[in-house]
C-alpha positions as a Markdown table, in Angstrom:
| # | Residue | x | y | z |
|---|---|---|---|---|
| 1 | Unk | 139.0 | 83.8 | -18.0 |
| 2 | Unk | 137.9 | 80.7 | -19.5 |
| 3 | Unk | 139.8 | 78.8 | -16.9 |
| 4 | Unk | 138.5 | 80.4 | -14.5 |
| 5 | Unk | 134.3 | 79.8 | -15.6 |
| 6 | Unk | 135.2 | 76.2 | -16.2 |
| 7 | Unk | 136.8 | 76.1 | -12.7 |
| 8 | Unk | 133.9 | 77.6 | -11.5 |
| 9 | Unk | 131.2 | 74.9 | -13.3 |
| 10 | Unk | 133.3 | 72.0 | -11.9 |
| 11 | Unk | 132.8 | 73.3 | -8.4 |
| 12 | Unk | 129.5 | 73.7 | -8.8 |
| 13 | Unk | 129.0 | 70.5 | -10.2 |
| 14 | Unk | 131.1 | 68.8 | -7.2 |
| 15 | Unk | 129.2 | 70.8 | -4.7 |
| 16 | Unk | 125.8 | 69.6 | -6.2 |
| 17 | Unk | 126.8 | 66.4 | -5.7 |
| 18 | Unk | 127.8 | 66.6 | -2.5 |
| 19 | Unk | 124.6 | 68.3 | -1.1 |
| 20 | Unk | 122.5 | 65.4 | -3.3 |
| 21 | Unk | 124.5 | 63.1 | -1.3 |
| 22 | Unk | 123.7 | 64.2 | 2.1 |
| 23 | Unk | 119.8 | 64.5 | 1.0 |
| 24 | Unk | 117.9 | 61.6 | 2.8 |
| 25 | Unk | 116.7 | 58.6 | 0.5 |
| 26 | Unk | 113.3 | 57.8 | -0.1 |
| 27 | Unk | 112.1 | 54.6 | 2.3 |
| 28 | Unk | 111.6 | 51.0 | 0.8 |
| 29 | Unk | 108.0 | 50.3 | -0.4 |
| 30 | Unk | 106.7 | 47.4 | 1.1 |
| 31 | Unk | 104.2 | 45.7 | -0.9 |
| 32 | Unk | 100.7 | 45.2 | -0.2 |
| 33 | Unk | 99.3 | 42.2 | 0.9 |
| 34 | Unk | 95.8 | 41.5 | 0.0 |
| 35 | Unk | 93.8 | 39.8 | 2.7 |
| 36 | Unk | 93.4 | 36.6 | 2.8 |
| 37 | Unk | 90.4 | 34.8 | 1.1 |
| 38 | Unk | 88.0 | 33.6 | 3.5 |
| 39 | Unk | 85.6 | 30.9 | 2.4 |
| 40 | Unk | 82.1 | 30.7 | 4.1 |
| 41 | Unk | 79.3 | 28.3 | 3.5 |
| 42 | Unk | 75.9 | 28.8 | 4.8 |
| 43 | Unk | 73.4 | 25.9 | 4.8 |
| 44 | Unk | 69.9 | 27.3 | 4.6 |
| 45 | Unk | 66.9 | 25.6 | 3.6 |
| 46 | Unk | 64.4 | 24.8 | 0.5 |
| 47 | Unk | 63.7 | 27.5 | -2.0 |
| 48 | Unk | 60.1 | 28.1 | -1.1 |
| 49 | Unk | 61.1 | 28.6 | 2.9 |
| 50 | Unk | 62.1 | 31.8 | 4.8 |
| 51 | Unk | 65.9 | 30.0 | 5.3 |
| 52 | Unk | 67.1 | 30.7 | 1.8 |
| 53 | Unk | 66.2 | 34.6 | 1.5 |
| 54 | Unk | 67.8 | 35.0 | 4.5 |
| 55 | Unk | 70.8 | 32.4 | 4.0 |
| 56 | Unk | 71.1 | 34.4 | 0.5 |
| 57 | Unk | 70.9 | 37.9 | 2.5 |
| 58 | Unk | 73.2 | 37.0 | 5.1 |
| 59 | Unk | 76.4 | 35.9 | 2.5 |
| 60 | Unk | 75.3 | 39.4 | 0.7 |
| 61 | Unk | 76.0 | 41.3 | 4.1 |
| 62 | Unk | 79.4 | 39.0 | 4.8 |
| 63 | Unk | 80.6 | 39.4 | 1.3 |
| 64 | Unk | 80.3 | 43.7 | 1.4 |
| 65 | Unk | 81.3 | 44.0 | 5.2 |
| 66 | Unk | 84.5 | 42.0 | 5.3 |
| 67 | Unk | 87.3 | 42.0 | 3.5 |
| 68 | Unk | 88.9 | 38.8 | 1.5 |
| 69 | Unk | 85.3 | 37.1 | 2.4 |
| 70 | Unk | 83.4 | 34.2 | -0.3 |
| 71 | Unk | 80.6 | 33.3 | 1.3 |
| 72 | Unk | 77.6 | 31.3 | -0.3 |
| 73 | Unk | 74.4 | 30.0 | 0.4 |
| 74 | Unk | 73.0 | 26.9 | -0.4 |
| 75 | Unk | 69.2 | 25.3 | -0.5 |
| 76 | Unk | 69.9 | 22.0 | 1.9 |
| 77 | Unk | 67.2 | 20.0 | 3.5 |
| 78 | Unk | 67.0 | 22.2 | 6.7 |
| 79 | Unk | 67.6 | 21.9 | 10.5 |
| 80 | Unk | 68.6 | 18.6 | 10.4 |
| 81 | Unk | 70.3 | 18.1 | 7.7 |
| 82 | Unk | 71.9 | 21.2 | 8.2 |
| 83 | Unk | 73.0 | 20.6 | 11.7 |
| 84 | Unk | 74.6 | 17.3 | 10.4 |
| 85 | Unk | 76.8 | 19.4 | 7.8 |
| 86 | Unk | 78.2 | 21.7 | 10.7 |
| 87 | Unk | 79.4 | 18.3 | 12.2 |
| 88 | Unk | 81.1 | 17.0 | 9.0 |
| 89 | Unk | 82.3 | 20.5 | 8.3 |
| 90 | Unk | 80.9 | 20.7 | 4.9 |
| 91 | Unk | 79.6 | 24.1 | 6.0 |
| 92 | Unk | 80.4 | 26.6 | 8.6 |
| 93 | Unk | 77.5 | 28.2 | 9.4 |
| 94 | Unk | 73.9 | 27.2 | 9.0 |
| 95 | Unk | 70.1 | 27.8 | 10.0 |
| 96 | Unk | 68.2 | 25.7 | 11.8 |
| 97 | Unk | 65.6 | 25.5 | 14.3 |
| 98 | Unk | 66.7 | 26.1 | 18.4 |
| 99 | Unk | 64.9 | 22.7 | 19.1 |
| 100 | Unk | 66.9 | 20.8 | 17.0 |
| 101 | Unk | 70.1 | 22.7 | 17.9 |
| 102 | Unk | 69.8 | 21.3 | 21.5 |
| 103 | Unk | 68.8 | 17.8 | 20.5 |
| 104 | Unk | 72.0 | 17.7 | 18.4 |
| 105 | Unk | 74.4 | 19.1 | 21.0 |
| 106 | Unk | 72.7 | 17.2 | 24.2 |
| 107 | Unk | 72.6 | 13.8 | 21.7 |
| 108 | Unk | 68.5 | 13.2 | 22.3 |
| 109 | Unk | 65.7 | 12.5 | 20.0 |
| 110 | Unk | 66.8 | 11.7 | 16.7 |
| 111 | Unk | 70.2 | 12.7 | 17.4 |
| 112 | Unk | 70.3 | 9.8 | 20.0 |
| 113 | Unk | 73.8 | 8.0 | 19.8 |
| 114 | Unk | 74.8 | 11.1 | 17.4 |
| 115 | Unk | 75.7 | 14.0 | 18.9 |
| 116 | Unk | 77.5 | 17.4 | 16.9 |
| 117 | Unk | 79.9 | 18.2 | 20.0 |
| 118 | Unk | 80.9 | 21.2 | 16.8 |
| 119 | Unk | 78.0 | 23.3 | 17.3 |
| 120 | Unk | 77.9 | 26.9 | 18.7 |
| 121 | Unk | 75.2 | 29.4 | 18.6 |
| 122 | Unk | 75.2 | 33.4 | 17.1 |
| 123 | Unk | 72.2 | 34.5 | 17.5 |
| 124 | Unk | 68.1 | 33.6 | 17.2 |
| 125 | Unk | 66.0 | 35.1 | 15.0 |
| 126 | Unk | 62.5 | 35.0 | 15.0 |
| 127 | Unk | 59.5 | 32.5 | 16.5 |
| 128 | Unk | 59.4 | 29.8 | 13.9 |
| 129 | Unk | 55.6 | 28.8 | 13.3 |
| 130 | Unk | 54.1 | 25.5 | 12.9 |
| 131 | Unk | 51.4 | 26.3 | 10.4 |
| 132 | Unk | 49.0 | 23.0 | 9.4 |
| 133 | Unk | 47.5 | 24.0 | 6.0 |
| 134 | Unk | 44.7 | 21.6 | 4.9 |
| 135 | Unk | 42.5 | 21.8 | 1.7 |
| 136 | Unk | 38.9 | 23.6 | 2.9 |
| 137 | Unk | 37.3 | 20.2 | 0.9 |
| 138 | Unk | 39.5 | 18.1 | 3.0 |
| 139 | Unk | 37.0 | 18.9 | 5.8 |
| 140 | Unk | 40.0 | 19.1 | 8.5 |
| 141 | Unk | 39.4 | 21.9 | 10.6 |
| 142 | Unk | 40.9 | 20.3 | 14.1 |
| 143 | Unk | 44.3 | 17.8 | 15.1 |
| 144 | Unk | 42.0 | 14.8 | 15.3 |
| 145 | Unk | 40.6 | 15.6 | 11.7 |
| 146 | Unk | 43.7 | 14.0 | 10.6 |
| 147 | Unk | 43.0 | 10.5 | 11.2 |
| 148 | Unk | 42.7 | 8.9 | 8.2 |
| 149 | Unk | 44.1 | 11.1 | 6.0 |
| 150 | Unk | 46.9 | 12.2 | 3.7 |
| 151 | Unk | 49.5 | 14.1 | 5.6 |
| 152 | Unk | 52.9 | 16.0 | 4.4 |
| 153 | Unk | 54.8 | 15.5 | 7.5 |
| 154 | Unk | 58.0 | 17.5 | 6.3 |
| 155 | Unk | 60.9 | 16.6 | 4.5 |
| 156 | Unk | 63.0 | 13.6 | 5.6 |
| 157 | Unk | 65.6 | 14.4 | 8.3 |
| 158 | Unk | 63.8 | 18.6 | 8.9 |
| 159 | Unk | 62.4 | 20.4 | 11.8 |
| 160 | Unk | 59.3 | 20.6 | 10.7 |
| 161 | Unk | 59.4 | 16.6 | 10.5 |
| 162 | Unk | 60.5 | 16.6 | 14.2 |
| 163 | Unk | 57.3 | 18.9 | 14.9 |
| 164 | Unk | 54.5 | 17.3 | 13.1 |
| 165 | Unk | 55.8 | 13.9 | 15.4 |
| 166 | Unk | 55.7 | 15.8 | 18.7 |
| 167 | Unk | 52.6 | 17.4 | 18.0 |
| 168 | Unk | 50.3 | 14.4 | 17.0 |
| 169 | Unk | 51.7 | 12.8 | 20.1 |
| 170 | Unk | 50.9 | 15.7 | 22.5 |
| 171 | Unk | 47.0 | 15.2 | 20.2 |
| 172 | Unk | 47.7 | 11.1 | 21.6 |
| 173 | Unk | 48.0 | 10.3 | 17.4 |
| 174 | Unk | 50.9 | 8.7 | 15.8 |
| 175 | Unk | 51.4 | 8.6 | 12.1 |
| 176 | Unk | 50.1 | 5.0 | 12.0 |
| 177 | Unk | 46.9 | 7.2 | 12.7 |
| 178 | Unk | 47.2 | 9.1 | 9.4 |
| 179 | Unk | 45.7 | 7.7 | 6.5 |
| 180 | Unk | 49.2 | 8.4 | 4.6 |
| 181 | Unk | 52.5 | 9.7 | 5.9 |
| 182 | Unk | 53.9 | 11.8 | 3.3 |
| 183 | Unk | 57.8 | 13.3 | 3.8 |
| 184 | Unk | 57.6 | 16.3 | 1.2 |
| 185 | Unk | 59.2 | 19.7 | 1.7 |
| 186 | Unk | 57.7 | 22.9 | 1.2 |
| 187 | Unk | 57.2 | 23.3 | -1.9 |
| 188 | Unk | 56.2 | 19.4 | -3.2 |
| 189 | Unk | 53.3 | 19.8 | -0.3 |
| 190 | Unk | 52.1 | 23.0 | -1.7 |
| 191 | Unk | 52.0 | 21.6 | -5.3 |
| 192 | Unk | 50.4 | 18.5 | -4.0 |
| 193 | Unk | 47.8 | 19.8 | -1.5 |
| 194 | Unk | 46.9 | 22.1 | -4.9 |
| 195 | Unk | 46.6 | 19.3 | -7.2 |
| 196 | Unk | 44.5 | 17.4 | -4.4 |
| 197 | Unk | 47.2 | 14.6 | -3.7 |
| 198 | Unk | 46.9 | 14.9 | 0.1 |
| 199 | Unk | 44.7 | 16.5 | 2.1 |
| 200 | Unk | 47.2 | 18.6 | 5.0 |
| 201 | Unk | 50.8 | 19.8 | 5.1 |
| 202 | Unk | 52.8 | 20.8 | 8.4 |
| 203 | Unk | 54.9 | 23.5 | 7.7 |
| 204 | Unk | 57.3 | 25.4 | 10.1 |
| 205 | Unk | 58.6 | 28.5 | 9.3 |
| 206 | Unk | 58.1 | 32.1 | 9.3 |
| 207 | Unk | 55.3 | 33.6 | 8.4 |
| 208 | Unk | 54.0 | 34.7 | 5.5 |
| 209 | Unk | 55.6 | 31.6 | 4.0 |
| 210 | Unk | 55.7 | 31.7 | 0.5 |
| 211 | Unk | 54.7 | 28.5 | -0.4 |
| 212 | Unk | 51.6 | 28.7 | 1.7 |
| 213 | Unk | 50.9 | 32.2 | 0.5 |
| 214 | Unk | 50.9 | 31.1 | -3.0 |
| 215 | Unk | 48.7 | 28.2 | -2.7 |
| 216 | Unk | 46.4 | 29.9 | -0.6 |
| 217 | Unk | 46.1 | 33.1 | -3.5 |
| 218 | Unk | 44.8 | 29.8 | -6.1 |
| 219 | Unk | 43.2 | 27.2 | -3.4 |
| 220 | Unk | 41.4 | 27.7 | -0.7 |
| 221 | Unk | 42.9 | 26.8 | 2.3 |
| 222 | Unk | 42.3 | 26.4 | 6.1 |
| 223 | Unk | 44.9 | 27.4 | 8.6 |
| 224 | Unk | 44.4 | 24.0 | 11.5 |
| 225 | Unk | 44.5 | 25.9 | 15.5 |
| 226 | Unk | 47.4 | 24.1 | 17.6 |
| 227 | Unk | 45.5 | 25.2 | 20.7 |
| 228 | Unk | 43.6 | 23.8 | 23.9 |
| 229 | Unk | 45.4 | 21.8 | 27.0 |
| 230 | Unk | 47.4 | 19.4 | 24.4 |
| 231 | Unk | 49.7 | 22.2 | 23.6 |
| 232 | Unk | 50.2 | 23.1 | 27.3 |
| 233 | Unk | 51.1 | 19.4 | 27.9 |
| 234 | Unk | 53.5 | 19.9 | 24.4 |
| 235 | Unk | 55.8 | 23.0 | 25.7 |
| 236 | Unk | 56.1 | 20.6 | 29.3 |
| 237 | Unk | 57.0 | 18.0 | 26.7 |
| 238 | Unk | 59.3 | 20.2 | 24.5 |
| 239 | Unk | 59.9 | 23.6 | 26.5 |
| 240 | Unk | 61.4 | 25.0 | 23.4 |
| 241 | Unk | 58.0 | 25.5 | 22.0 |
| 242 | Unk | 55.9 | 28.8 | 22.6 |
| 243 | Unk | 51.9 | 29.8 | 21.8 |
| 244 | Unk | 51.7 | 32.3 | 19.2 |
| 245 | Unk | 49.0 | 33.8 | 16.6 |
| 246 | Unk | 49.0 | 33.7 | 13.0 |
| 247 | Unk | 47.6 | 37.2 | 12.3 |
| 248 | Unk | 43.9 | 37.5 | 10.3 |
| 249 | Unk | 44.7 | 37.9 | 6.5 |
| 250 | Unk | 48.4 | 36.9 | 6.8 |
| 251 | Unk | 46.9 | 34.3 | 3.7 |
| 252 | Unk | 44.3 | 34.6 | 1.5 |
| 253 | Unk | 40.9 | 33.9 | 2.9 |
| 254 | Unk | 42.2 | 33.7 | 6.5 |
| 255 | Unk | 40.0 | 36.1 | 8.0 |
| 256 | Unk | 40.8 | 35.4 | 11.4 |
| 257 | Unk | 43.1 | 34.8 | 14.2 |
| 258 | Unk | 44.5 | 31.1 | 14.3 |
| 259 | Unk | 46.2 | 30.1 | 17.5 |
| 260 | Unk | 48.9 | 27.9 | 17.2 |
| 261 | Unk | 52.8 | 27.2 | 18.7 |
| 262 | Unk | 56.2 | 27.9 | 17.8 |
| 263 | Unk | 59.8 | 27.1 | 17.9 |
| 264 | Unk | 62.6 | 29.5 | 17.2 |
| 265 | Unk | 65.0 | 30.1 | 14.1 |
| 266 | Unk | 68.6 | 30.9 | 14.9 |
| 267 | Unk | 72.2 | 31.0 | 12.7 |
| 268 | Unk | 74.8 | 28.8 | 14.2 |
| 269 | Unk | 77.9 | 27.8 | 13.6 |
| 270 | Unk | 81.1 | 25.4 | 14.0 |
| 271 | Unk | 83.3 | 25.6 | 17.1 |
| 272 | Unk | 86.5 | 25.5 | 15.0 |
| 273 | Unk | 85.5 | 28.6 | 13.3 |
| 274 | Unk | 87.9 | 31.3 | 14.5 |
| 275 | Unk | 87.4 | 34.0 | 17.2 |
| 276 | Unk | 88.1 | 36.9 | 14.9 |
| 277 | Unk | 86.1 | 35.5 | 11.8 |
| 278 | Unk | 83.2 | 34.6 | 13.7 |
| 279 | Unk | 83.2 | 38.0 | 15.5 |
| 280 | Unk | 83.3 | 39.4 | 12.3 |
| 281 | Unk | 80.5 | 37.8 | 10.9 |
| 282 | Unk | 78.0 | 38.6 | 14.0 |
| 283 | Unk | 79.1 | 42.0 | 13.6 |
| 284 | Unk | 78.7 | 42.1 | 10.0 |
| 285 | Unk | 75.1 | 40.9 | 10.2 |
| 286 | Unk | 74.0 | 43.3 | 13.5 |
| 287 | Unk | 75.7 | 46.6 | 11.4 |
| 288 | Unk | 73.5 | 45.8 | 8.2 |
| 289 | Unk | 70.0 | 44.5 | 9.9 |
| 290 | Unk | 68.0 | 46.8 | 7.4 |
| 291 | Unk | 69.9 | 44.8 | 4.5 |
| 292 | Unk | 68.8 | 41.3 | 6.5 |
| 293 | Unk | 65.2 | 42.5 | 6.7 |
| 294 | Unk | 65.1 | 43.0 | 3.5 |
| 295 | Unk | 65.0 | 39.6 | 2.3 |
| 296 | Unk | 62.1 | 38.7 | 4.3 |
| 297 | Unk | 59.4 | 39.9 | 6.4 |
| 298 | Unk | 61.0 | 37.6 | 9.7 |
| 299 | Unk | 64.3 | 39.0 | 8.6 |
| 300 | Unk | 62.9 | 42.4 | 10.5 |
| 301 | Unk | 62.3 | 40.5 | 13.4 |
| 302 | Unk | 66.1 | 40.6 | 14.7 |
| 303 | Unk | 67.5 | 42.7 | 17.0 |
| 304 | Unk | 70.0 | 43.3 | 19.7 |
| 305 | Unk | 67.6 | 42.6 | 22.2 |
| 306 | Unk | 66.3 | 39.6 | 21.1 |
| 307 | Unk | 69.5 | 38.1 | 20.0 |
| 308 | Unk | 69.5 | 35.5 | 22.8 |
| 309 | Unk | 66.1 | 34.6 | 22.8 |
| 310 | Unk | 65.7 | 31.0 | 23.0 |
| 311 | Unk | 69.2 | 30.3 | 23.1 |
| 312 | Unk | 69.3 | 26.4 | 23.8 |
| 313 | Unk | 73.0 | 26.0 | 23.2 |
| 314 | Unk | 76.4 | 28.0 | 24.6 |
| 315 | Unk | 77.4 | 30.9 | 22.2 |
| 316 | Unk | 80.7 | 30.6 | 20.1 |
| 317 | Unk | 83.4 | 32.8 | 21.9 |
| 318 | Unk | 83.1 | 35.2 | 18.7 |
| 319 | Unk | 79.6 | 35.9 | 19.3 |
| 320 | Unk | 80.2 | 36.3 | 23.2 |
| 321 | Unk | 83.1 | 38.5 | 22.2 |
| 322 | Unk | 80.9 | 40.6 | 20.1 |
| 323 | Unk | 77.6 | 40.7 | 22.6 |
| 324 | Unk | 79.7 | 41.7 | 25.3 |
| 325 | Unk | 80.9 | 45.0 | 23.8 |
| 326 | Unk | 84.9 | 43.6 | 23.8 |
């Protein structure tokens, strides 16, 4: 009998191992790769701008939407300066204005002799305006007021630089006209119109700017019209400029409508940037556009339909991929 039980557990042992033999093994794990880190600059503007809020927003969006993505903004001299890092590569994508897009591509104006053959557009933005702010004692309350005094003409190598030039020449002035020719950002021309250093400030950008609208809640301030038939013969000069309105009460003590032009803001970027990445990115930024309007009041301005507005240069092929639904 007790040969028999122990026969009995052997077999079932043997037949156990069998069957466990025959059962199919589990499948090789493959290890998970994590995606590859992806590093993205974004060249925006000074602090006291509408560039850097949106630069800051933009690398926000990219950082949640995309997997593996870095991406950082950076206060930079603006459209020129910043079109200059696309060439060099020290950045791969950047604001700046559409006027100064085209002059770097085509290789006029200042860009003469120096063209960025690197630069490919995503999308435009919103109307860019060229405010001139001028100290109510100052006494400037037209263009030809200027002569003979103290002027911020924008920092050295921006837009808004370019535009305060192209402006007094439409007006038949040159700087030599001023009484000084100062090259000061935003935010220097706000503290020195404040502290009565110079009399007027060109400032592009969108509005409410915050540097104006903080000089304008503590000084009182006059927002210069661009208007009459020199601005006609300035957008036959420079057709990327357009007439627009400052709204009544967009700054202290503004209680009406000042006419004026415009150019447009737009978010570009460098050609060797790839397909997929940039793709991503324009599809990043059109998926979160109440995260992108939340930085800024000209952040609400995109949309879909106004993506290509003012589009003075050919789109990267990521963009083109994304805008035509592929």
């Amino acid at each position: 009998m007790k040969r028999f039980a122990l026969f009995a557990l052997v077999a079932v042992l043997a037949l156990s191992l069998a069957l466990s033999g025959c059962a199919p093994k589990p499948a090789p794990t493959t290890p998970t790769t994590p995606p590859a880190t992806k590093y993205v600059s974004i060249a925006t503007g000074g602090t006291a701008g509408v560039y850097f809020p949106l630069g800051g927003s933009l690398a926000e969006i990219l950082n949640k939407s995309i997997s593996g993505m870095t991406a950082t903004a950076q206060s930079t001299g603006a459209s020129v300066a910043n079109v200059n890092m696309i060439g060099t590569k020290e950045v791969e994508l950047a604001l700046v204005q559409n006027d100064i897009a085209y002059y770097a591509l085509s290789g006029t104006e200042m860009f003469e002799g120096k063209k960025v053959e690197n630069l490919r557009g995503i999308t435009t933005l919103y109307n860019e305006t060229i405010q001139l702010v001028a100290t109510e004692s100052s006494g400037i309350k037209t263009i030809s007021d200027l002569k003979g005094k103290s002027v911020a003409v924008g920092a050295p190598g921006s837009g808004t630089e370019a535009n305060a030039r192209q402006i007094l020449e439409a007006f038949g002035m040159t700087y030599s006209d001023l009484g000084k020719t100062d090259y000061l950002s935003f935010a220097d021309a706000a503290n020195n119109l404040k502290d009565g250093h110079i009399d007027a400030a060109f400032v592009t950008a969108g509005t409410p700017t915050a540097a104006v609208l903080e000089m304008s809640k503590t000084n009182r301030v006059v927002i210069v019209p661009i208007s009459g038939t020199q601005t006609d013969t300035l957008i036959a000069n420079y057709p990327f400029y357009a007439k627009v309105t400052i709204p009544a009460n967009t700054y202290e003590g503004q209680t009406a409508a000042v006419d004026t032009v415009a150019v447009r803001a737009m978010i570009v970027v460098g050609s060797e940037v790839s397909v997929d990445l940039v793709y991503d990115i324009t599809k990043s930024l059109f998926t979160n556009l109440g995260d992108f309007g939340a930085a800024h009041a000209r952040g609400r301005d995109l949309s879909l339909g106004s993506a290509q507005d003012g589009m003075p240069i050919p789109l990267h092929p990521g963009a083109e991929k994304f805008f035509s639904g592929n």
